[in-house]
Predicted model as a PDB file, atoms N, CA, C, CB and O in Angstrom, pLDDT in the B-factor column:
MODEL        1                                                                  
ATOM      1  N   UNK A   1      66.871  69.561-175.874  1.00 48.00           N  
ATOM      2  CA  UNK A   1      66.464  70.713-176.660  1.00 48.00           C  
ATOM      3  C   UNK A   1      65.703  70.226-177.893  1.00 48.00           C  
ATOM      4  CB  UNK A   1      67.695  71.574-177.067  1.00 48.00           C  
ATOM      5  O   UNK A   1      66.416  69.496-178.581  1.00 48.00           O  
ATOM      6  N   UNK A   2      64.448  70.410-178.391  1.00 55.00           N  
ATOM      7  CA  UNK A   2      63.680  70.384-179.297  1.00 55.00           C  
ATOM      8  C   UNK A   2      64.059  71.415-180.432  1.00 55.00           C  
ATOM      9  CB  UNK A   2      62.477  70.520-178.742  1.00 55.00           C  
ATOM     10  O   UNK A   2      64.000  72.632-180.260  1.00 55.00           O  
ATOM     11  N   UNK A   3      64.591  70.597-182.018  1.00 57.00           N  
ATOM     12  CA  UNK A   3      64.536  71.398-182.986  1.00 57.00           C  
ATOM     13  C   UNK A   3      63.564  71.442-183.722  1.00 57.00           C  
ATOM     14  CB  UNK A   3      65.349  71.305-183.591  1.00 57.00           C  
ATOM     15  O   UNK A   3      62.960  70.470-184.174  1.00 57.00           O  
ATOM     16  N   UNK A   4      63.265  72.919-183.956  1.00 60.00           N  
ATOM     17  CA  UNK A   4      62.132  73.178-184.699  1.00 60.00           C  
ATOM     18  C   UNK A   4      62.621  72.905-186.651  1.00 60.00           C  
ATOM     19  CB  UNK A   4      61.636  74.975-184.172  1.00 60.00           C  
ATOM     20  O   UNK A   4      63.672  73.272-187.177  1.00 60.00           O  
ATOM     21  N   UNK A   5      61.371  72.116-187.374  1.00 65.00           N  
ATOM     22  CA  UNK A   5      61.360  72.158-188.430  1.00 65.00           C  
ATOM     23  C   UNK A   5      61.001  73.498-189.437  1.00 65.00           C  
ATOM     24  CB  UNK A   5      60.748  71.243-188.486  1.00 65.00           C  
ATOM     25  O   UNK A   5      61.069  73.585-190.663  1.00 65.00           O  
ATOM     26  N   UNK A   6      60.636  74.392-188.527  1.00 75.00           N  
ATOM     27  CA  UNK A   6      60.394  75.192-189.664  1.00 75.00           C  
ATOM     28  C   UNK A   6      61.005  76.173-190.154  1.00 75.00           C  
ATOM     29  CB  UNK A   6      59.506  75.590-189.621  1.00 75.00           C  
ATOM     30  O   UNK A   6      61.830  76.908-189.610  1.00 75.00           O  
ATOM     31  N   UNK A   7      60.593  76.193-191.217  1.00 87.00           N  
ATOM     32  CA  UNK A   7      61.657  77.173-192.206  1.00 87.00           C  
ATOM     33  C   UNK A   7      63.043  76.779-192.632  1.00 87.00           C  
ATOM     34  CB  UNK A   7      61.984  78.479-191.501  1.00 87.00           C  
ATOM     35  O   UNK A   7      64.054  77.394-192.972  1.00 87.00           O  
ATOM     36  N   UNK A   8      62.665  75.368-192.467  1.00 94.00           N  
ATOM     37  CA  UNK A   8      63.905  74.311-192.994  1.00 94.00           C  
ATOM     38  C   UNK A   8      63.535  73.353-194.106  1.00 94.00           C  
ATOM     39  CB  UNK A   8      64.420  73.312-191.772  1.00 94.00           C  
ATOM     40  O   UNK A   8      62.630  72.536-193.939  1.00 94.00           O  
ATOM     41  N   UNK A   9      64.468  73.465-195.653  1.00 96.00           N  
ATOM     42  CA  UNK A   9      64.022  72.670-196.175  1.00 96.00           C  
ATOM     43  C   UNK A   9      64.493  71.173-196.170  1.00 96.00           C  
ATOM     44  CB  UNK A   9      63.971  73.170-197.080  1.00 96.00           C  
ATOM     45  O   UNK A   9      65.683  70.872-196.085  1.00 96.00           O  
ATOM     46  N   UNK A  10      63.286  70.083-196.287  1.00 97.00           N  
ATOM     47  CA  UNK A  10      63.739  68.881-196.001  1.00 97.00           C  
ATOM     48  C   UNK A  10      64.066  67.988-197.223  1.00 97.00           C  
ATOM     49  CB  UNK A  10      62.815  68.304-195.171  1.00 97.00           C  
ATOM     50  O   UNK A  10      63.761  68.325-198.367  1.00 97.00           O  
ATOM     51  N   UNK A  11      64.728  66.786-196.912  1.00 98.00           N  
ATOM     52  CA  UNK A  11      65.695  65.763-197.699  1.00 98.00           C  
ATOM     53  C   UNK A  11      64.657  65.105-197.760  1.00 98.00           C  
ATOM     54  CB  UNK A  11      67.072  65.027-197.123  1.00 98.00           C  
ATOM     55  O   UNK A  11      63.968  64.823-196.779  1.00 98.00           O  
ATOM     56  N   UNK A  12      64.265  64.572-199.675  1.00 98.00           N  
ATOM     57  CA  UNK A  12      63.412  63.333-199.395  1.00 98.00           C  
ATOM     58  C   UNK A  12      63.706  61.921-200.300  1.00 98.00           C  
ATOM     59  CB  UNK A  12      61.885  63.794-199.659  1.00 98.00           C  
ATOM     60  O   UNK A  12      64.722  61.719-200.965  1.00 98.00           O  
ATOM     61  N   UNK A  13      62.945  61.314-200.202  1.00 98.00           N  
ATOM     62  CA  UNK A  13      63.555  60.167-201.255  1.00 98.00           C  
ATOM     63  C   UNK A  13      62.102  59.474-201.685  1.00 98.00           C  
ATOM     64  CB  UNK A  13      64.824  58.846-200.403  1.00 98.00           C  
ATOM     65  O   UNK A  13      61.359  58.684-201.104  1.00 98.00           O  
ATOM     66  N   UNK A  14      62.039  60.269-203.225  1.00 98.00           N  
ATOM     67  CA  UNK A  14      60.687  60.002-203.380  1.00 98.00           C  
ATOM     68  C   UNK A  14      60.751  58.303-204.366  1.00 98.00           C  
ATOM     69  CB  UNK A  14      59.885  61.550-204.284  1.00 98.00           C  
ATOM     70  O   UNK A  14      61.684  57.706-204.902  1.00 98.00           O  
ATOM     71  N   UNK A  15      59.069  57.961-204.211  1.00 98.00           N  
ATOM     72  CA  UNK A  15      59.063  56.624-204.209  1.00 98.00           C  
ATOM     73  C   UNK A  15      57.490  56.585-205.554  1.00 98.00           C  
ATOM     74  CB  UNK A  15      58.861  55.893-202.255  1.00 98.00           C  
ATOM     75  O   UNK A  15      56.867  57.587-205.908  1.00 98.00           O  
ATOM     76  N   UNK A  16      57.267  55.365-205.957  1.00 96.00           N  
ATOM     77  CA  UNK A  16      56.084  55.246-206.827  1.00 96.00           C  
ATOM     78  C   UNK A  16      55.104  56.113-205.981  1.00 96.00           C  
ATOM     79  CB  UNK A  16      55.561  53.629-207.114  1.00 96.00           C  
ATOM     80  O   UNK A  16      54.701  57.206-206.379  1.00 96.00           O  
ATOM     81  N   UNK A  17      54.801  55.646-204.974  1.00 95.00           N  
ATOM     82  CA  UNK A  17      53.704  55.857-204.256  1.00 95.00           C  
ATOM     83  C   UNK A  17      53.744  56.639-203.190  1.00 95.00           C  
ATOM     84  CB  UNK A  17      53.255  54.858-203.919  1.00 95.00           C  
ATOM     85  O   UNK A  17      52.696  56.431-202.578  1.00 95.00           O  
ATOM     86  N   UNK A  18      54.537  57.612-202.505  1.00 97.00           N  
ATOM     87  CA  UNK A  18      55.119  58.798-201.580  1.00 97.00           C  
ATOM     88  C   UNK A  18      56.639  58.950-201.430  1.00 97.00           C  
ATOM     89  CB  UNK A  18      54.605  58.621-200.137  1.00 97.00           C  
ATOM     90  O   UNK A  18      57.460  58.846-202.341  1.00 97.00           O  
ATOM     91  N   UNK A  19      56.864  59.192-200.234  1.00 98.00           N  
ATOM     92  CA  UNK A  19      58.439  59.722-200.013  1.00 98.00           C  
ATOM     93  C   UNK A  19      58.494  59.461-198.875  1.00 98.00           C  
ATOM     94  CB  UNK A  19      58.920  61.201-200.248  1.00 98.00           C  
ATOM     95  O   UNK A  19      57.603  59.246-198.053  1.00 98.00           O  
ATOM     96  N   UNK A  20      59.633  59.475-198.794  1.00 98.00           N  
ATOM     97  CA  UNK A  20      60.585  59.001-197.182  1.00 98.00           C  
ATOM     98  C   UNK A  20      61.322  60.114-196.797  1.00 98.00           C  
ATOM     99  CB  UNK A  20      61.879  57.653-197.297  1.00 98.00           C  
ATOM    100  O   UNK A  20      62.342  60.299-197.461  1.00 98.00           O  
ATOM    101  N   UNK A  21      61.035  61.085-195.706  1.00 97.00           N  
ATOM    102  CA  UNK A  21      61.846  61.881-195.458  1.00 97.00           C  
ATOM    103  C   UNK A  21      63.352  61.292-195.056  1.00 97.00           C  
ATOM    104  CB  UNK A  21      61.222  62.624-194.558  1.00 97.00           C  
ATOM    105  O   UNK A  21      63.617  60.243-194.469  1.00 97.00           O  
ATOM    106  N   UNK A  22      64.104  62.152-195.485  1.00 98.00           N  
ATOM    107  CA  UNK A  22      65.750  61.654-194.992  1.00 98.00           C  
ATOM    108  C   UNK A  22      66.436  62.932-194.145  1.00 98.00           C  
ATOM    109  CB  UNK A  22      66.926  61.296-196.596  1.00 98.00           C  
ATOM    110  O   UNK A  22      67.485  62.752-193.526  1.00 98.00           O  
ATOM    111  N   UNK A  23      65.963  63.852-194.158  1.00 97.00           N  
ATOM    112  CA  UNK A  23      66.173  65.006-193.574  1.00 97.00           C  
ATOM    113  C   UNK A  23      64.871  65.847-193.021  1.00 97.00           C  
ATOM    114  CB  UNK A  23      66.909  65.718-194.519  1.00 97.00           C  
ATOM    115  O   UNK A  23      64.014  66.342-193.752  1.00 97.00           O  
ATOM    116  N   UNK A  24      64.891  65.903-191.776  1.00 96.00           N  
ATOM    117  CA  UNK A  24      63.461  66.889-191.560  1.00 96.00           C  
ATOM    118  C   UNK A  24      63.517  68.048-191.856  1.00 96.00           C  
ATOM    119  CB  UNK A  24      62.933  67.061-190.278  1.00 96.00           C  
ATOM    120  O   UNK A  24      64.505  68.772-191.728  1.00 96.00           O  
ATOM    121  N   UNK A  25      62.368  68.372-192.320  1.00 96.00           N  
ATOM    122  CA  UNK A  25      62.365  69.975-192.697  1.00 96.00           C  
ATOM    123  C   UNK A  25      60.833  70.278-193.043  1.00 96.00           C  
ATOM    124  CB  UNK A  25      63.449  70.387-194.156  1.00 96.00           C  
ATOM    125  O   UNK A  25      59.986  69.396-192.903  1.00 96.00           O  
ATOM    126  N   UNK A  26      60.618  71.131-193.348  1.00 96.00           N  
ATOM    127  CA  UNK A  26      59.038  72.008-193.444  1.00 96.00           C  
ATOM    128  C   UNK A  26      58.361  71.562-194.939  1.00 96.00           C  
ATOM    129  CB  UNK A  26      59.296  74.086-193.447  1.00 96.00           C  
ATOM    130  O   UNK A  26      57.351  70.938-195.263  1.00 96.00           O  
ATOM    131  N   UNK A  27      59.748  72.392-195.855  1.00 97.00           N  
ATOM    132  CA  UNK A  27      59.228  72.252-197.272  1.00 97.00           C  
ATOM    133  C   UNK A  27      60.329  71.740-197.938  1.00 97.00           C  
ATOM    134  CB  UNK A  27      58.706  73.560-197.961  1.00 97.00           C  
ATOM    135  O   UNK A  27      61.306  71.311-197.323  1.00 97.00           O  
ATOM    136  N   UNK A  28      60.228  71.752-199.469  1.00 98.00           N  
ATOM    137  CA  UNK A  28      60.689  71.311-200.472  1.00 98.00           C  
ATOM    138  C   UNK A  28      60.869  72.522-201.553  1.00 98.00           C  
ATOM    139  CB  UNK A  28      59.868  70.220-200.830  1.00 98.00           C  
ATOM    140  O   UNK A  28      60.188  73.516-201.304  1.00 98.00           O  
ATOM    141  N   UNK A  29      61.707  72.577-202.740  1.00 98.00           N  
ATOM    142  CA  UNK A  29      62.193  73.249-203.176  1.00 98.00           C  
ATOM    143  C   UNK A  29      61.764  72.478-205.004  1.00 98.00           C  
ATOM    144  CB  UNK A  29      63.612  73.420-202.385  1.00 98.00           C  
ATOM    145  O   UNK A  29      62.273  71.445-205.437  1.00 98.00           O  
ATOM    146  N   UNK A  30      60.588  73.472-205.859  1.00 98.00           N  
ATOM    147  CA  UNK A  30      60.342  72.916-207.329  1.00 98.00           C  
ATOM    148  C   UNK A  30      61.709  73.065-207.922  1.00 98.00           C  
ATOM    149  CB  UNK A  30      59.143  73.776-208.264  1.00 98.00           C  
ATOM    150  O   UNK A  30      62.516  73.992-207.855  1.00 98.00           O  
ATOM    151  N   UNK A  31      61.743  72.109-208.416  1.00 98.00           N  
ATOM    152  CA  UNK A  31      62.811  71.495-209.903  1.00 98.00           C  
ATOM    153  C   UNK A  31      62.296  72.837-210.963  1.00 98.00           C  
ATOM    154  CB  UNK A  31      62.155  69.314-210.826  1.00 98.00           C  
ATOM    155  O   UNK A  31      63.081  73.508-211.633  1.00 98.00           O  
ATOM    156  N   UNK A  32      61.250  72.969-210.934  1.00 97.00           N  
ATOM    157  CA  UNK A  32      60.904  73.539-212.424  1.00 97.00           C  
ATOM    158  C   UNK A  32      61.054  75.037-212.044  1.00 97.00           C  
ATOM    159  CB  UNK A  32      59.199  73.106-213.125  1.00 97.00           C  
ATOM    160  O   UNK A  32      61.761  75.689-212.812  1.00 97.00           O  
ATOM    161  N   UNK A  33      60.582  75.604-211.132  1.00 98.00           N  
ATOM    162  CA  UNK A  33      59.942  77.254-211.171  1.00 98.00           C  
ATOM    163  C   UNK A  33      60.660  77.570-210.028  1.00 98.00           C  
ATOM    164  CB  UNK A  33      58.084  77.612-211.003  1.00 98.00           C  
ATOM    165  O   UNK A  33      61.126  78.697-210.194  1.00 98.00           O  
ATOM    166  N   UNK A  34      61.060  76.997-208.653  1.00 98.00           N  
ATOM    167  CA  UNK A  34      61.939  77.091-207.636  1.00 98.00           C  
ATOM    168  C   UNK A  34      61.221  77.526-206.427  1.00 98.00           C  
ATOM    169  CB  UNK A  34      63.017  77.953-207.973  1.00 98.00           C  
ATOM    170  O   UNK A  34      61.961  77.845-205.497  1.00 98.00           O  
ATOM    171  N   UNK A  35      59.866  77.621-206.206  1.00 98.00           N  
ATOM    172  CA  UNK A  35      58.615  77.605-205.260  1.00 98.00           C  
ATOM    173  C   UNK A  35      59.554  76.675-204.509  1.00 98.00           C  
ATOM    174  CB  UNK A  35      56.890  77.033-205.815  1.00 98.00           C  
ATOM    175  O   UNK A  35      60.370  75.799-204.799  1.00 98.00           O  
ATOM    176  N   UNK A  36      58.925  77.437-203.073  1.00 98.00           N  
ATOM    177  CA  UNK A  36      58.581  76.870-201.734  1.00 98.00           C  
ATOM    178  C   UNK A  36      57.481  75.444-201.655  1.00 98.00           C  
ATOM    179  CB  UNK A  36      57.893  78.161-200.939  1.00 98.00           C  
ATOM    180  O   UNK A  36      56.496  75.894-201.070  1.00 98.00           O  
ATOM    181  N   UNK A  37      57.238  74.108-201.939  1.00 98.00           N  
ATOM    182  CA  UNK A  37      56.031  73.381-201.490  1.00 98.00           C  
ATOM    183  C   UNK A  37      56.175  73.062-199.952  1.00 98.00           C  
ATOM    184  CB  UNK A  37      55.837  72.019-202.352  1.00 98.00           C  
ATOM    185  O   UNK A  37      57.279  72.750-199.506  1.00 98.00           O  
ATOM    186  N   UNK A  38      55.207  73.130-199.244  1.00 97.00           N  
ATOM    187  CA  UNK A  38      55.197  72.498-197.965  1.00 97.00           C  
ATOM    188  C   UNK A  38      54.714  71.345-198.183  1.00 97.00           C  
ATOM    189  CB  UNK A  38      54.513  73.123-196.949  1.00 97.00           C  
ATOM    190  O   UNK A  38      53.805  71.052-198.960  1.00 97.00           O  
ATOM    191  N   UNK A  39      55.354  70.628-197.457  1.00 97.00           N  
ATOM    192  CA  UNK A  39      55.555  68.543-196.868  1.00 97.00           C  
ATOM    193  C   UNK A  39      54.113  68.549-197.558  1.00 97.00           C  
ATOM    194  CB  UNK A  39      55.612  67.768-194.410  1.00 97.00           C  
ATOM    195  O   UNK A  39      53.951  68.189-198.724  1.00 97.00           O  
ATOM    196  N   UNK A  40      53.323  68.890-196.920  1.00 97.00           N  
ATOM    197  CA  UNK A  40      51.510  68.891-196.873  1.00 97.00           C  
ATOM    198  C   UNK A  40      50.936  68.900-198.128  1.00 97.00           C  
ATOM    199  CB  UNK A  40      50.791  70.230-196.159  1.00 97.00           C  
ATOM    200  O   UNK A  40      49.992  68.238-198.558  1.00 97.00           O  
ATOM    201  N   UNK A  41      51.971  70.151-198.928  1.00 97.00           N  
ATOM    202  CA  UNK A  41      51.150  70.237-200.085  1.00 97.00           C  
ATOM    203  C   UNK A  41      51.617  69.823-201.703  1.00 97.00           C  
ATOM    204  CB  UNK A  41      50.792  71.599-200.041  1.00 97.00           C  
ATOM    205  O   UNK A  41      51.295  70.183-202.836  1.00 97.00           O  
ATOM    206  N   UNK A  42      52.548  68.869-201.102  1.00 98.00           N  
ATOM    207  CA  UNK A  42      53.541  68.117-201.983  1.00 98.00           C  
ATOM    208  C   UNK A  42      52.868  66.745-202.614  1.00 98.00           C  
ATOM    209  CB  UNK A  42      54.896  67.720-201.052  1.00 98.00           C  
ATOM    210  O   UNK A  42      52.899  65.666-202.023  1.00 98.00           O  
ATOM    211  N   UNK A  43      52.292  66.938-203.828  1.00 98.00           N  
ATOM    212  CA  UNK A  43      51.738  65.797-204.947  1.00 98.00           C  
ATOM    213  C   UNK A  43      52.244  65.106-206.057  1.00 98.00           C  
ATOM    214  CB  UNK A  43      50.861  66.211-205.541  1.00 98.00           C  
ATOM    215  O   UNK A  43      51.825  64.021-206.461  1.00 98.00           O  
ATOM    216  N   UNK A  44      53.603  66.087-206.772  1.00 98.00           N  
ATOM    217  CA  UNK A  44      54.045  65.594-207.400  1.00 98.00           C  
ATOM    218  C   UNK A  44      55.474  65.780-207.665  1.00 98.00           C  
ATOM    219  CB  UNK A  44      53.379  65.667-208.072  1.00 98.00           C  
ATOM    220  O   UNK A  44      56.014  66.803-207.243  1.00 98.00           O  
ATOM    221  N   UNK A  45      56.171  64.875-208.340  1.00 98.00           N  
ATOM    222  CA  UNK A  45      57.578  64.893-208.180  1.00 98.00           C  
ATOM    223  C   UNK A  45      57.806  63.744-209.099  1.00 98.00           C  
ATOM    224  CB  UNK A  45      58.156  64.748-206.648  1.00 98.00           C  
ATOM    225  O   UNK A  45      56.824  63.164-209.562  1.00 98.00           O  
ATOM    226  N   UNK A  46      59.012  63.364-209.407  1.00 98.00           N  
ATOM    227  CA  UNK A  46      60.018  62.405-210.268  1.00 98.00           C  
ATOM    228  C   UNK A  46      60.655  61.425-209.270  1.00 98.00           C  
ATOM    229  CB  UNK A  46      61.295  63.294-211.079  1.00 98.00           C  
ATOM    230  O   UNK A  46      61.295  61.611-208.235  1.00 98.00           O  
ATOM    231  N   UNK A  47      60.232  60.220-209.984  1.00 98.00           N  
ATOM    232  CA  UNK A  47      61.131  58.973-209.157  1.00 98.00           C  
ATOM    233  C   UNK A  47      62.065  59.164-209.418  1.00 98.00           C  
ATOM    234  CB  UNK A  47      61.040  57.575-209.324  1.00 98.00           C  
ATOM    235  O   UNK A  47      62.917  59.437-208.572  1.00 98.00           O  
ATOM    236  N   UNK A  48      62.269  59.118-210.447  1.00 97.00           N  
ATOM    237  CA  UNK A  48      63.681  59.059-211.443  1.00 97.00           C  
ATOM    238  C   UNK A  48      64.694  60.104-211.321  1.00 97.00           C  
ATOM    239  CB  UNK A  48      63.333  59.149-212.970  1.00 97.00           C  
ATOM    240  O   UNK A  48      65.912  60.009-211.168  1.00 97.00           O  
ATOM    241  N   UNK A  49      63.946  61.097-211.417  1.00 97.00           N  
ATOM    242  CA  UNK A  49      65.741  62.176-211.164  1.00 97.00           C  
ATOM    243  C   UNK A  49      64.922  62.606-209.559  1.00 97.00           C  
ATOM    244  CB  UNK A  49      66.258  64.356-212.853  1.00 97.00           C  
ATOM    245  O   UNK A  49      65.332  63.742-209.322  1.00 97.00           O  
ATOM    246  N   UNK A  50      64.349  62.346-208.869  1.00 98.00           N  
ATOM    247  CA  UNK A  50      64.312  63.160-207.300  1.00 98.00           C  
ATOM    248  C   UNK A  50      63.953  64.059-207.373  1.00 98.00           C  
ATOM    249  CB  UNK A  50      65.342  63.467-206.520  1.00 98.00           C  
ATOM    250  O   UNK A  50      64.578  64.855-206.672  1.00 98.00           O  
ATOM    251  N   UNK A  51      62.711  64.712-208.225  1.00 98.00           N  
ATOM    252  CA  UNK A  51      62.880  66.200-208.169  1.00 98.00           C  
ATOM    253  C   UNK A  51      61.783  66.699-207.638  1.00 98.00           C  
ATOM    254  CB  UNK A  51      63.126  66.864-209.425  1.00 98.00           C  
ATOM    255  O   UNK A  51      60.947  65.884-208.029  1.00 98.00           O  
ATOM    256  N   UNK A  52      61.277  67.398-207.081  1.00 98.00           N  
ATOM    257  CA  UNK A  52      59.770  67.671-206.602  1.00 98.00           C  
ATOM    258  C   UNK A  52      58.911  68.781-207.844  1.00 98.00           C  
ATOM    259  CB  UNK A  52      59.887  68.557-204.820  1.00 98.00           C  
ATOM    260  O   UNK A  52      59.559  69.444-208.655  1.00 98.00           O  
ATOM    261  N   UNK A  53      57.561  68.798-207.784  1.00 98.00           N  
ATOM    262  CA  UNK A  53      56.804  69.934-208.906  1.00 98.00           C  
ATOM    263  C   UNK A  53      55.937  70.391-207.960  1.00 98.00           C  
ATOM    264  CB  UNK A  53      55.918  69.348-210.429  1.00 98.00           C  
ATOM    265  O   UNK A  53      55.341  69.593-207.237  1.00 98.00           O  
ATOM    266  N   UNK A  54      55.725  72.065-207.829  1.00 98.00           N  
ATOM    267  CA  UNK A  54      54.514  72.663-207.615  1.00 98.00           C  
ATOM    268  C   UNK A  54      53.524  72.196-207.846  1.00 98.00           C  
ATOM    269  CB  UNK A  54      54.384  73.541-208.042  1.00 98.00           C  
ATOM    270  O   UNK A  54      52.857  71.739-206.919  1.00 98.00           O  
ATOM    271  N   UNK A  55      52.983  72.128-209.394  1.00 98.00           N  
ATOM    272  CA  UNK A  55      52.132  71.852-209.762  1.00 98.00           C  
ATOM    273  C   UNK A  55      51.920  70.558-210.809  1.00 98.00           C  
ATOM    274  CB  UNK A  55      51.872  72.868-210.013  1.00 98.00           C  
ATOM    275  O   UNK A  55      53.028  70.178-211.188  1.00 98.00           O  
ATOM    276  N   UNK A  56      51.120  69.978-211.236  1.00 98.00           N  
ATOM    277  CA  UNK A  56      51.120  69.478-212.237  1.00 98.00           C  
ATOM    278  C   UNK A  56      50.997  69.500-213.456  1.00 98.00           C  
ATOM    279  CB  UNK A  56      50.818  69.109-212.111  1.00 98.00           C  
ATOM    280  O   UNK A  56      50.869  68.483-214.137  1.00 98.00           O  
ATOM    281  N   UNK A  57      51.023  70.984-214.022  1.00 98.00           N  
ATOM    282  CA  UNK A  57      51.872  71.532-215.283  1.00 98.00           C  
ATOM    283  C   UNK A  57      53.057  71.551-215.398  1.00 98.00           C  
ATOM    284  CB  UNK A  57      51.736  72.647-215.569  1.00 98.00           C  
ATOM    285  O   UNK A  57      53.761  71.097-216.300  1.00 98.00           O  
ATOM    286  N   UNK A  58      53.414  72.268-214.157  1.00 98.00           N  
ATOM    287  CA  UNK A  58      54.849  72.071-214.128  1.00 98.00           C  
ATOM    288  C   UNK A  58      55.588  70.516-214.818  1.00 98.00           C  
ATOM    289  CB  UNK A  58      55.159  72.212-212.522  1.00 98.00           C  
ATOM    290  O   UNK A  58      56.332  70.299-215.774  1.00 98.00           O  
ATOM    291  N   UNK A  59      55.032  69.772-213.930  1.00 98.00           N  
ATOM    292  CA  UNK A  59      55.577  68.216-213.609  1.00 98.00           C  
ATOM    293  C   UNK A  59      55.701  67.917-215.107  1.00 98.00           C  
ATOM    294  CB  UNK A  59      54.406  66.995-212.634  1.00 98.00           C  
ATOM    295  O   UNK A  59      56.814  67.761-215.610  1.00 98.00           O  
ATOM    296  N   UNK A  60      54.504  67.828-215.872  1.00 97.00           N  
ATOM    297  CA  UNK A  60      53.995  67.313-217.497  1.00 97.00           C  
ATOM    298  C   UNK A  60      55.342  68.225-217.930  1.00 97.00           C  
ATOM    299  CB  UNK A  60      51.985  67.931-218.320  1.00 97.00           C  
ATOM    300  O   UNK A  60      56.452  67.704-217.820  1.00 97.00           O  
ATOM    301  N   UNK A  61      55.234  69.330-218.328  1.00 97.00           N  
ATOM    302  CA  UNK A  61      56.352  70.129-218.856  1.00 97.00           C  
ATOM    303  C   UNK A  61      57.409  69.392-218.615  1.00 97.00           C  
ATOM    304  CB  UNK A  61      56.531  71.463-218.314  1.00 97.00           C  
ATOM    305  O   UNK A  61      57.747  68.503-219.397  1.00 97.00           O  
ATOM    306  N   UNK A  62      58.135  69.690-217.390  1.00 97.00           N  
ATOM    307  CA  UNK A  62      59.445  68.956-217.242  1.00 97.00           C  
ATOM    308  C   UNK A  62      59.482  67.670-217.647  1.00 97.00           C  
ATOM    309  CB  UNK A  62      59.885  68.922-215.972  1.00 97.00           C  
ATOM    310  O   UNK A  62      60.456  67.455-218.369  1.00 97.00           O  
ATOM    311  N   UNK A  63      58.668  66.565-217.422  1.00 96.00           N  
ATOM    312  CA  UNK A  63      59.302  65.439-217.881  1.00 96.00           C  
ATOM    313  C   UNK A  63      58.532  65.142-218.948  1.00 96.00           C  
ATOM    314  CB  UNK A  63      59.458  64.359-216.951  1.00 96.00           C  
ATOM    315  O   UNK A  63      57.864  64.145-218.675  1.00 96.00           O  
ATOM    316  N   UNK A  64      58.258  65.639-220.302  1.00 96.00           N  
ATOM    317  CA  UNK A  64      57.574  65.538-221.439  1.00 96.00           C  
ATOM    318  C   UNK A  64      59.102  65.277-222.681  1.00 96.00           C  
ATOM    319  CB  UNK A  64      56.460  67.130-221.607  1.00 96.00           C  
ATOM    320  O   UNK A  64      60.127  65.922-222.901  1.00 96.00           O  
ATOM    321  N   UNK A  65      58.620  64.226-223.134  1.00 93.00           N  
ATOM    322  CA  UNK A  65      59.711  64.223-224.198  1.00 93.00           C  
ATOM    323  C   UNK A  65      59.875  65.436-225.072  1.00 93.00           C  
ATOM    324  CB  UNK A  65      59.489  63.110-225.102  1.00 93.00           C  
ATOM    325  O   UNK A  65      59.051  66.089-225.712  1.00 93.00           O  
ATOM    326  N   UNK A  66      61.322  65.565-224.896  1.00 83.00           N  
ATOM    327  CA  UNK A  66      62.003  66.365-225.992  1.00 83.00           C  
ATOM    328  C   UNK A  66      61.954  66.582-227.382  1.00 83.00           C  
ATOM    329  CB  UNK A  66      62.924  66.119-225.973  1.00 83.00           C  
ATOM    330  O   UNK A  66      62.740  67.368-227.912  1.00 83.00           O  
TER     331      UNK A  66                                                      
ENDMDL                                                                          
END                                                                             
């Protein structure tokens, strides 16, 4: 039986330079605003705490010193 990925969100383990899925799934879930990203349209994110960003306002915002 073939499971379908979609409409499942996936486990990742992001890295300097991409991510390693650890769980399959479609999309990802923003840290900042709580958007849907799909695998595809996923650019930015945090090594450091794991977190994925929509956008790259988002991203600057969240990890901008306090």
């Amino acid at each position: 039986m073939l499971v379908s990925n979609s409409d499942r969100p996936a486990r990742l383990h992001y890295m300097a330079n991409g991510f390693r899925v650890l769980s399959p799934g479609d999309h990802v879930t923003c840290a900042a605003s709580g958007a849907r990203i799909a695998l595809e349209d996923l650019r930015y994110w945090d090594v450091t705490g794991q977190r994925a960003f929509a956008s790259a306002r988002l991203a600057s915002e969240a990890l901008a010193p306090k």
